[in-house]
N, C-alpha and C positions, 0 to 999 in steps of 0.2 A: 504494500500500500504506500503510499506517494503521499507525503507531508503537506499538508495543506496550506503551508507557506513553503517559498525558497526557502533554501540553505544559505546564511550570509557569509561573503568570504571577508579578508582583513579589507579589501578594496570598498566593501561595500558599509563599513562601521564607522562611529565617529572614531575621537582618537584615543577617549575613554574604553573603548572597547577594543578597540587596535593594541591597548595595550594588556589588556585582558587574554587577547587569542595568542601574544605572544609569550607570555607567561605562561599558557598553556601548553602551548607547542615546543618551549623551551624545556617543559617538565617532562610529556608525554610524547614528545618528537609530531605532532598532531594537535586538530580543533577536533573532537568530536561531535558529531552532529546536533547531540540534544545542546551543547551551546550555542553552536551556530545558528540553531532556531529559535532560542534564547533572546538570543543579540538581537530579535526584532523589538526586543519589552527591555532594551540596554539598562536601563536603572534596577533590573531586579539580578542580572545577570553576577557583581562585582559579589552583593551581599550573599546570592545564591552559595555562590563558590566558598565563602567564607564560613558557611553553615554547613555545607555536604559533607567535607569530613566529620565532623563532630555526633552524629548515630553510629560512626564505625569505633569511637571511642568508647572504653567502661572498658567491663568483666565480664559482658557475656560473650560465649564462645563464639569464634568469627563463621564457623562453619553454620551454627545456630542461626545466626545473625544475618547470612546469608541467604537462608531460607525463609526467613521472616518476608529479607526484601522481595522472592522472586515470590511469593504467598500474595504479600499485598499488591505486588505488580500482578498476578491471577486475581487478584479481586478484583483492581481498577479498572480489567481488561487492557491495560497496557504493552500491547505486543511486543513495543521497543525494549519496555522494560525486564519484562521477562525473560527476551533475548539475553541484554545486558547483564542484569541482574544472574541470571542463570551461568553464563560464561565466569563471573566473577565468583559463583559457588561454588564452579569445578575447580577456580585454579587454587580455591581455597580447602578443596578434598571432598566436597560434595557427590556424590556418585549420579549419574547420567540416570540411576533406577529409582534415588530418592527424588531426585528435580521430576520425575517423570508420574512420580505416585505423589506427590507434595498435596494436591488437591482434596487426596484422601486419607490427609496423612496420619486420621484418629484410628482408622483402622488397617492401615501400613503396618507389618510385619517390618518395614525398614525403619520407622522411628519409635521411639522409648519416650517414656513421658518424661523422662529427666533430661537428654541430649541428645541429636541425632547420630545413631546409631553411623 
């Protein structure tokens, strides 16, 4: 499915944002998309990014924490997310068979009510 706005490149931002996507790209070698679609709403874009790490921080297990996001991205219906969100649980040891049962994960044989198995 096709984003219902363009994708903004640096050519296309003020300089606010120009210096936002190169900050990124300096970190990540890359803009990924959900900023570039971002960049159209630029004033929510700078504090976004200042807020995103901070639910990967605490004591709960990252692998846990993982699964939470690709859950609440199956609830939103967010395909991008789930995508994302999912690719980020594998590299974090998530198994391809829990992301895959996650849906129904009270009566999953793959998860435990204390951590994901």
């Amino acid at each position: 499915m096709a984003p219902r706005l363009p994708y903004l490149d640096r050519t296309q931002v003020d300089d606010r944002t120009r210096t936002v996507f190169d900050t990124l790209e300096a970190a990540s070698g890359r803009v990924l998309n959900i900023f570039r679609l971002m960049a159209h709403h630029a004033r929510s874009l700078a504090p976004f990014l200042d807020w995103y790490p901070r639910p990967r921080e605490g004591p709960l297990d990252l692998k846990l924490r993982c699964l939470a996001y690709v859950r609440a991205s199956q609830l939103n219906r967010c395909r991008y997310c789930v995508t994302h969100n999912g690719a980020a649980g594998r590299k974090a040891g998530v198994s391809a068979a829990q992301l895959d049962a996650l849906a129904e994960s009270a009566v999953s044989p793959l998860f435990s009510s204390s951590i994901a198995s």
